[in-house]
C-alpha positions, -999 to 999 in steps of 0.1 A, spaced: -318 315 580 -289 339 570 -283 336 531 -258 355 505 -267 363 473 -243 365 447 -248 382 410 -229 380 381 -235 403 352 -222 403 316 -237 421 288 -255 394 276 -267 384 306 -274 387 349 -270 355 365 -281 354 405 -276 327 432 -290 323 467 -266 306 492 -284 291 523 -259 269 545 -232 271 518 -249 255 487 -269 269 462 -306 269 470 -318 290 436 -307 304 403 -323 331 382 -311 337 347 -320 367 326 -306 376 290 -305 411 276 -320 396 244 -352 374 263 -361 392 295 -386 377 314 -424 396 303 -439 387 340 -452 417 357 -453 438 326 -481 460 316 -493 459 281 -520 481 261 -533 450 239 -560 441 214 -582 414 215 -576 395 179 -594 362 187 -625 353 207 -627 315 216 -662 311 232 -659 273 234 -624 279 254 -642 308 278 -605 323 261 -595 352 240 -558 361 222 -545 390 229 -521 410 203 -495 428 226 -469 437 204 -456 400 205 -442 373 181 -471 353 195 -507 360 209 -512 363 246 -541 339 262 -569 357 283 -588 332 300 -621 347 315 -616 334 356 -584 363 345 -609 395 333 -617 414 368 -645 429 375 -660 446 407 -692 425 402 -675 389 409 -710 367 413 -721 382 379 -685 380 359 -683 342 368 -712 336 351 -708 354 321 -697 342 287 -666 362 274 -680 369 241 -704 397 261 -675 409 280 -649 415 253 -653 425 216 -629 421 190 -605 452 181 -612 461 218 -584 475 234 -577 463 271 -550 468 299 -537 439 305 -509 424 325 -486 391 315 -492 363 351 -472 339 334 -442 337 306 -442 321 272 -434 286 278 -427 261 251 -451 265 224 -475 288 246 -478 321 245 -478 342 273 -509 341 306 -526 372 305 -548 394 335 -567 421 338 -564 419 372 -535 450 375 -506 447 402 -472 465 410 -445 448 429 -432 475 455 -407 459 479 -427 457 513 -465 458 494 -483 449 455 -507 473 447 -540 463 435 -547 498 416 -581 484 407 -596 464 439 -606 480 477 -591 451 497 -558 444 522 -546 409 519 -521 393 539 -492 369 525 -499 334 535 -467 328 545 -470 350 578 -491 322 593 -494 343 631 -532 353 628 -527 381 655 -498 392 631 -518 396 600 -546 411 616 -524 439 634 -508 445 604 -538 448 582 -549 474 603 -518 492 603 -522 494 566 -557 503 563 -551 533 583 -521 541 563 -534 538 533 -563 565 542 -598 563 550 -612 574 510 -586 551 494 -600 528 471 -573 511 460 -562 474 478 -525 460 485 -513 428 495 -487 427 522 -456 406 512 -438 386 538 -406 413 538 -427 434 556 -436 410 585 -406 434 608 -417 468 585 -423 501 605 -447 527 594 -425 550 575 -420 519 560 -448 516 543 -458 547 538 -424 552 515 -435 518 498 -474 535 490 -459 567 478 -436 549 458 -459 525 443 -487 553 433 -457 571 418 -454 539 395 -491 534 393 -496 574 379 -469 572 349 -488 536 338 -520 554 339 -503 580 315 -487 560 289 -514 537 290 -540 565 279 -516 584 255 -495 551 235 -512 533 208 -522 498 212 -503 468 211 -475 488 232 -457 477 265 -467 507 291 -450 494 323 -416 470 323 -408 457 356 -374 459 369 -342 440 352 -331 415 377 -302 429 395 -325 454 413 -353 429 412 -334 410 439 -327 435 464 -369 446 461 -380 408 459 -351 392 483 -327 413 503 -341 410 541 -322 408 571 -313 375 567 -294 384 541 -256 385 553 -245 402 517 -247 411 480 -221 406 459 -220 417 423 -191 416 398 -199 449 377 -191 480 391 -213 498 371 -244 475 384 -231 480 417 -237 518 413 -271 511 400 -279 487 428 -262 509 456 -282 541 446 -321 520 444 -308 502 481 -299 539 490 -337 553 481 -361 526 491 -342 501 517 -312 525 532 -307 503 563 -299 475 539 -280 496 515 -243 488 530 -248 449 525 -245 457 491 -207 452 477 -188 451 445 -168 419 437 -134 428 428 -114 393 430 -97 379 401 -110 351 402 -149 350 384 -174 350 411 -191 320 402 -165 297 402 -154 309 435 -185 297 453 -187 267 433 -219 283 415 -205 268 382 -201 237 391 -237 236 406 -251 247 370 -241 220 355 -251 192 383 -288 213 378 -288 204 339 -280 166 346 -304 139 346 -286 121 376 -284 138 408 -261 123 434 -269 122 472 -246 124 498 -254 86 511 -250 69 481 -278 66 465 -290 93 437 -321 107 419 -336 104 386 -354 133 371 -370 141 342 -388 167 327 -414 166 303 -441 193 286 -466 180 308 -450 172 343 -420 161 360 -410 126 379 -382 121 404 -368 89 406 -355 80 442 -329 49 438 -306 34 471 -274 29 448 -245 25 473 -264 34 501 -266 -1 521 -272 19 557 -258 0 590 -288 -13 602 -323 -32 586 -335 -31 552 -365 -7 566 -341 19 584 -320 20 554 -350 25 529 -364 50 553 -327 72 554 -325 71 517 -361 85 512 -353 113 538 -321 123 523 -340 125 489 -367 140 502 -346 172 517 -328 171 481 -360 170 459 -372 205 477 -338 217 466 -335 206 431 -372 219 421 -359 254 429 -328 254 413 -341 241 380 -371 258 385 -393 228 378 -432 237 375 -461 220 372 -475 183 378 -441 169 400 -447 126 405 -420 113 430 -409 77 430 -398 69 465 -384 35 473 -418 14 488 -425 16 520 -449 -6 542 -443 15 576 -474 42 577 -452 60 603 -423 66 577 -446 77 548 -461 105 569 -424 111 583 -414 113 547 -441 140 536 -439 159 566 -398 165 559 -409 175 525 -436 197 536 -405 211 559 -381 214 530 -403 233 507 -410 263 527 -379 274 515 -393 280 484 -412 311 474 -433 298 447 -467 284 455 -463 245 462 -490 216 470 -483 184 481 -512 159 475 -497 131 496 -493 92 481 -513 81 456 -525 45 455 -496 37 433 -475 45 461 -459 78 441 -458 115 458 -479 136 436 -473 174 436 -478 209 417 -454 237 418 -466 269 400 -449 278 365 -445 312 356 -414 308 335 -389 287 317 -373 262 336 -336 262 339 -327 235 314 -353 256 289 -334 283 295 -298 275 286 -309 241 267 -327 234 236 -335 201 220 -309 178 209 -303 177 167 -295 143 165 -321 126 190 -349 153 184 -354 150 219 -361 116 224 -331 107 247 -318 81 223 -306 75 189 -305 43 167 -276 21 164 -251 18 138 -262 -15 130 -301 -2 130 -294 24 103 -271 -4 79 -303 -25 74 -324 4 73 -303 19 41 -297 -18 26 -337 -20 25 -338 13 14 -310 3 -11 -334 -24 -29 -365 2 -30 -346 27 -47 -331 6 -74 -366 -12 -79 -384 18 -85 -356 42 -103 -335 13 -121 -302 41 -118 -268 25 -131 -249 28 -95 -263 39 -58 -241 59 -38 -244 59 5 -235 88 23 -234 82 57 -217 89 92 -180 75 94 -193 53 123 -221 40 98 -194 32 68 -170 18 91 -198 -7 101 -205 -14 68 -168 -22 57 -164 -42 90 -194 -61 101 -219 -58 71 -189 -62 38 -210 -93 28 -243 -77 29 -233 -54 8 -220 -72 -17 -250 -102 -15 -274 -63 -17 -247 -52 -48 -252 -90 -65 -295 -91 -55 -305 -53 -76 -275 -61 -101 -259 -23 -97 -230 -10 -79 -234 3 -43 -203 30 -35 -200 40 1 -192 72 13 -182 90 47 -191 123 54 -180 136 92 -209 161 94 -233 136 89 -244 125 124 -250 88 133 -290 87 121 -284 110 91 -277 95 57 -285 100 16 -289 83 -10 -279 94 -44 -288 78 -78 -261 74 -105 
């Protein structure tokens, strides 16, 4: 399926979009300021031991502690490791090569292995294993076998070190791979040197900054073009296409248009439909989805939709239509973990599996790791998509100051009664001459219109004067107090 992929870069930030069919199929944000740590090597320390957790913290040079979880510690011996406690395989103060599987997220420091890999375009190299593996997604068995054996004999008959074959080099040739192994043992040499000669906690192997991360990770011969709107990443881009993927290297262009990039191909616009709660399908009917620390759920609703035949058919459209736009929404908000889908009820067995199979279909456009569990016997689609990093709304969002979070906020008439019982406490316990409110406008305003009597029956019950004041940076839950 041909695709473009479109990147805009400012110097605070590189913004990229896949386009499949026109629309938007995933974002990827980076700032300057919070780069993504996945894939990065580190020279850390082992602070904290947690033998009830199997766990340790690592200090890697961090605001907060890495975890280390000991399925994550590699070892040659695998039956022995597995059943050994991680006190007697790490040691306080130790110093250990380890590399970050998974970004802070939230409250949670970054997911930590010893299990070392480098990304090259075609191949990862597994400097420390003796194995070839074969990316799931080139399902052709003769495929993978004729390609593993391409690669062992490539690699050399004394190597000892394994790679995994990524699904870009399904269509590779030879000198292919060989330029990917020289490449990535080029890499793997300078880590081996900074990593023995820079003290501990140190970063000893940063991978790529996203503009050249997407021609190694997704520029294939699908891909119709690159477009970037910075010359000087342009030059940068041009020159890495030039050295590792030259017959690739002219579908890389610089975006010269007046008009920004973005907003050209509608990218904008599709930003902000990613950070709403509502999303709108073509029929009529919409989706509901929100996100929570531990998992997501999708609501499917029929809204307008009333189809043009029975109540079945039109149920069973609405569910496939949301079904295709589910796959899609999960990559562009980059949505992780536990996913619970809410699909209108269906009593038809045939529709259900028709339902999960068109989902199964939709989400091999994805390249992150994605089960589907089937119904549950609440009749709700259960489903895990691996988290690596910050979804899209974590990323240009934070928490709301007036709500905390919660999605909703009192009501003006809420807050009045809350401050008139407050009122009576205060005066009770500090016996002041006069009580002065400061509160929102929208809160004094109630006060003068709907609540005048109660304050004047609350002014005439503690026997003190009660002045109200409005303040505009005061927001509708926020208020004080103050004794006279």
């Amino acid at each position: 399926m041909n695709n473009e992929i479109l990147i805009n870069v400012t110097p605070q930030e590189t913004r990229v979009a896949i386009i499949q069919r026109g629309v938007a199929q995933e974002l990827h944000i980076e700032r300057e300021a919070h780069r993504g740590l996945v894939g990065n090597i580190y020279n850390g320390v082992v602070k904290r031991i947690l033998p009830g957790m199997q766990s340790a913290f690592i200090d890697i040079g961090m605001e907060k502690a890495a975890f280390l979880h000991v399925a994550d510690i590699f070892s040659d011996d695998r039956d022995n490791l597995n059943q050994m406690p991680i006190e007697n395989l790490l040691r306080e103060g130790q110093t250990l090569l380890v590399q970050v599987v998974k970004d802070p997220i939230g409250t949670k420091g970054a997911r930590l292995s010893t299990q070392i890999s480098v990304a090259g375009r075609l191949l990862v190299y597994l400097p420390f294993e003796n194995h070839i593996g074969i990316s799931q997604k080139i399902g052709n068995e003769d495929e993978r076998e004729h390609l593993k054996e391409r690669l062992t004999r490539l690699r050399g008959e004394n190597c000892q070190q394994g790679f995994i074959v990524r699904t870009l080099a399904e269509t590779a040739s030879d000198s292919d791979f060989e330029s990917d192994i020289e490449y990535l043992r080029r890499v793997w040499g300078d880590v081996k040197i900074r990593a023995e000669t820079c003290k501990a906690p140190s970063a000893v192997y940063q991978d790529l900054d996203l503009s050249v991360r997407v021609l190694r990770d997704f520029l294939s011969e699908e891909s119709e073009q690159v477009l970037v709107d910075s010359r000087e990443t342009f030059q940068k881009m041009e020159a890495f296409a030039k050295t590792f993927i030259p017959k690739f290297a002219n579908r890389v262009n610089v975006y010269t248009s007046e008009r920004p990039l973005f907003e050209r191909y509608g990218i904008e616009e599709e930003i902000e439909k990613a950070l709403s709660r509502r999303v709108n399908l073509k029929s009529g009917g919409y989706l509901i989805i929100d996100q929570t620390e531990a998992l997501t759920t999708v609501d499917v609703n029929t809204g307008g939709f009333v189809g043009d035949k029975n109540f079945e058919e039109t149920i069973f459209k609405n569910n496939l239509e949301a079904s295709q736009a589910i796959a899609r929404q999960l990559r562009l908000r980059n949505l992780g973990g536990i996913i619970l889908i809410d699909f209108i009820d269906m009593d038809n067995e045939t529709h259900q599996q028709s339902i999960l199979e068109e989902l199964e279909k939709s989400i091999t456009l994805d390249r992150t790791r994605m089960t589907i569990n089937g119904f549950t016997q609440l009749g709700l689609v259960e489903m895990t998509r691996k988290r690596t990093r910050e979804s899209l709304a974590h990323v240009l969002c934070e928490t709301c100051p007036t709500c905390s979070g919660r999605g909703e906020i009192k009501t003006t008439a809420t807050i009045c009664y809350q401050i008139l019982r407050e009122l009576v406490r205060e005066s009770r316990q500090y016996n002041p001459k006069s009580l002065r409110v400061i509160a929102s406008k929208k809160v004094v305003d109630f006060f003068h219109d709907e609540e005048s009597q109660s304050i004047a029956m609350a002014e005439e019950f503690i026997g003190k004067t009660i002045l109200l004041q409005a303040e505009t940076i005061y927001g509708q839950q926020d208020y004080d107090i103050v004794l006279g």
